[in-house]
C-alpha positions as CSV (number, residue, x, y, z in Angstrom):
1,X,6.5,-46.7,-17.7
2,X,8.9,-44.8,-20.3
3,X,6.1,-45.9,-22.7
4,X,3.3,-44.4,-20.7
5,X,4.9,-41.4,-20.5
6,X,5.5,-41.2,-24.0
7,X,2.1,-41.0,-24.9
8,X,1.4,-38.0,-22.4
9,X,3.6,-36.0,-24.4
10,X,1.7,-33.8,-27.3
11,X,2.6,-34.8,-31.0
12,X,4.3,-32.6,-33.2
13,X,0.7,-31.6,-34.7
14,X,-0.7,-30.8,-31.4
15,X,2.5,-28.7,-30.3
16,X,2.0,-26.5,-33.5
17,X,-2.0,-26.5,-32.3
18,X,-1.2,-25.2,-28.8
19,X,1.5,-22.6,-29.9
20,X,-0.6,-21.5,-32.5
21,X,-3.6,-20.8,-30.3
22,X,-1.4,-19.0,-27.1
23,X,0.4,-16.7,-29.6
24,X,-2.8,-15.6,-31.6
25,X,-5.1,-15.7,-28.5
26,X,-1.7,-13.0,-27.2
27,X,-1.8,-11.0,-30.4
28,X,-6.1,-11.0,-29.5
29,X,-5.8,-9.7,-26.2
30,X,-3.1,-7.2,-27.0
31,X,-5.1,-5.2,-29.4
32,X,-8.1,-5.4,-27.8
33,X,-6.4,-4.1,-24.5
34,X,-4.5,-1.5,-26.7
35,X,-7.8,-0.3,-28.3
36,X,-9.6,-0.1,-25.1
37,X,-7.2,1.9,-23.5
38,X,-6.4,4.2,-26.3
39,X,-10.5,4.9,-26.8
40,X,-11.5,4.7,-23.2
41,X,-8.4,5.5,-20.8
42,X,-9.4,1.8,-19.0
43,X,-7.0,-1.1,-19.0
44,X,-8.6,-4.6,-19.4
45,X,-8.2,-5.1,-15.6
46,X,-10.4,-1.8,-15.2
47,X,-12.8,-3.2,-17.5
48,X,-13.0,-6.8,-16.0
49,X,-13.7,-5.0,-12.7
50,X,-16.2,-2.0,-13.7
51,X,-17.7,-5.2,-16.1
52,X,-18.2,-7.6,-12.6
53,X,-19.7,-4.6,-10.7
54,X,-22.1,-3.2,-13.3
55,X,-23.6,-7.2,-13.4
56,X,-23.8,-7.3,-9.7
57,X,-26.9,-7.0,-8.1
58,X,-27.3,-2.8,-7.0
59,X,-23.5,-2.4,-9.0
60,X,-21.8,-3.8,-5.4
61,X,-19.9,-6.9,-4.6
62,X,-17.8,-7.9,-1.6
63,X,-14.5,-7.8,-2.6
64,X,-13.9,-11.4,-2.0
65,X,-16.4,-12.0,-4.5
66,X,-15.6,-9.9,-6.9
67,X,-11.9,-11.3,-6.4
68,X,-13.2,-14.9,-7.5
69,X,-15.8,-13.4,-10.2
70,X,-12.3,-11.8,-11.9
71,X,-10.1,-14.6,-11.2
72,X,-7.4,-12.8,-9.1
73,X,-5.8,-13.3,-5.4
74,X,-7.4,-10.5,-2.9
75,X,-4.1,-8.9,-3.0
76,X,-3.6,-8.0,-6.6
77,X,-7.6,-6.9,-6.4
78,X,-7.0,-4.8,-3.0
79,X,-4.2,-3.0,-5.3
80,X,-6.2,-2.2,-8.0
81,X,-9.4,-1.4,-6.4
82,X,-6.9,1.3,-4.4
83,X,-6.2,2.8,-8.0
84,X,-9.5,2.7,-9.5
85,X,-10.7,4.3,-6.1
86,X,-8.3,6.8,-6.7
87,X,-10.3,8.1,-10.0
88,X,-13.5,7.8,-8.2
89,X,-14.4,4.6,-10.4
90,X,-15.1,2.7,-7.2
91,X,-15.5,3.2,-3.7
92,X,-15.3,0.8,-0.8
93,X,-16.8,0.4,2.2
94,X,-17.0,-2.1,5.5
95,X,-19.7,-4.7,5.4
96,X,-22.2,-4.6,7.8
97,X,-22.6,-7.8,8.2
98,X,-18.9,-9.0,8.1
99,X,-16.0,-6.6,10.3
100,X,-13.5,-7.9,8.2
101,X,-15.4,-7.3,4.9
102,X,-15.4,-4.7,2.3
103,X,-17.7,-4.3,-0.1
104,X,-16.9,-3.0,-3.3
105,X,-19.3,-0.2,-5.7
106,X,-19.4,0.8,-8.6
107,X,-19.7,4.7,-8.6
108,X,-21.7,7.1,-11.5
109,X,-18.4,8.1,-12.9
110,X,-17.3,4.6,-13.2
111,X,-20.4,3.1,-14.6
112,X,-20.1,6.3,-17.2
113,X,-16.8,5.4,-18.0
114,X,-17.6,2.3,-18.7
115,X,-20.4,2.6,-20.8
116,X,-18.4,4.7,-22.5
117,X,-15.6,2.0,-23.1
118,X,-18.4,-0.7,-23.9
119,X,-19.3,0.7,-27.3
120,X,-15.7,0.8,-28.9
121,X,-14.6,-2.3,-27.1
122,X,-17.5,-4.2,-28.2
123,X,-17.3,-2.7,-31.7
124,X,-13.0,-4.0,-31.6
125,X,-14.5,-7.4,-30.2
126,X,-16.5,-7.6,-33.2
127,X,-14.2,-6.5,-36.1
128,X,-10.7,-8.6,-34.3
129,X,-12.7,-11.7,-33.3
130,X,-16.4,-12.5,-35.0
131,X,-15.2,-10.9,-38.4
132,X,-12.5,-13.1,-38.9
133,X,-14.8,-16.3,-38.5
134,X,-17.6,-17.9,-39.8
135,X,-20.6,-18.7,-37.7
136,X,-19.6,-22.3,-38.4
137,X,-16.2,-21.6,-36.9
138,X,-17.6,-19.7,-33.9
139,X,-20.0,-22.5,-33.1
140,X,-17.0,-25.0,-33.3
141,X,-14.9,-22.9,-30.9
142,X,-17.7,-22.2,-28.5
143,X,-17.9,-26.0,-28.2
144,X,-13.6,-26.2,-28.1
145,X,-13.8,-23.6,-25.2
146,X,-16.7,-24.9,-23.5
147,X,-14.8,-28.5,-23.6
148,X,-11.6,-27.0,-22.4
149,X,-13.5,-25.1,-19.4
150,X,-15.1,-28.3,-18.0
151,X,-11.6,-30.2,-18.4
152,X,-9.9,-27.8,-16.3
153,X,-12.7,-26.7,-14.0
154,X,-15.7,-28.8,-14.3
155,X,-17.2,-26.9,-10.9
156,X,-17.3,-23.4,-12.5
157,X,-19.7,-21.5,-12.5
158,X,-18.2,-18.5,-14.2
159,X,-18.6,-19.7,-17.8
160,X,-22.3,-20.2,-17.3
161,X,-22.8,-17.1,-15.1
162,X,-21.5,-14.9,-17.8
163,X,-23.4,-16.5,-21.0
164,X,-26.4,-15.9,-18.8
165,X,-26.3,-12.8,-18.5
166,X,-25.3,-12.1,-22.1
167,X,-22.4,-9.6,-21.7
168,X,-19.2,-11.5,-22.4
169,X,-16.5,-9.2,-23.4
């Protein structure tokens, strides 16, 4: 059994693998988020939302959908749809088809705003991340990431919803 366990544990090599992958995929999403706020006054959580409503069909989503479509718990969403509602970037409403739905839309001034923050965030995406690879390299981590995804959730859909519609960010 010792001996089984052994070879669960990660070599040397694929320690430095892993450590080198969180801590650059961390330095990534730190300037990104930096950029996007400093250019566009969203955070990345403002962005993931404004970016799930302006893909839903007529800009609206029930919230527990757009809770799954983010990845969050309903609480941490129900927060930060309060804040976003707060600068008119969203509104709620109840369902009418559910009493203990809400259903979540995008408003004019958040679908501005985030048209607005598309342009330099995609331009940042482009310079931090496609720049610094070949299309030989992308290629091999689209495969790597598309691997890992079905490893850990083989029954998501979320990977193949977004390259459908063509606006990753």
């Amino acid at each position: 059994m010792a001996q089984g366990r052994r070879r669960a544990m990660p070599s040397r090599e694929q320690l430095r693998i892993w450590r080198d992958y969180i801590e650059t995929t961390e330095l990534l999403r730190t300037r990104l988020e930096g950029r996007l706020q400093s250019e566009s006054s969203l955070s990345s959580a403002d962005y993931r939302v404004l970016l799930a409503l302006s893909e839903a069909d007529r800009t609206t989503l029930r919230s527990s959908a757009l809770a799954e479509r983010v990845g969050w718990q309903r609480s941490r969403l129900s927060h930060h749809l309060a804040r976003m509602e707060k600068r008119d970037l969203i509104r709620r409403t109840p369902c009418l088809d559910d009493v203990h739905g809400v259903d979540v839309h995008l408003t004019d001034l958040g679908a501005e705003s985030f048209r607005r923050g598309s342009v330099p965030h995609l331009r940042s995406v482009h310079e931090l991340f496609v720049d610094a690879l070949t299309p030989e390299q992308l290629a091999g981590l689209d495969a790597a990431v598309t691997a890992l995804r079905e490893h850990l959730d083989p029954e998501d859909t979320g990977l193949s919803r977004r390259r459908d519609t063509g606006r990753n960010s």
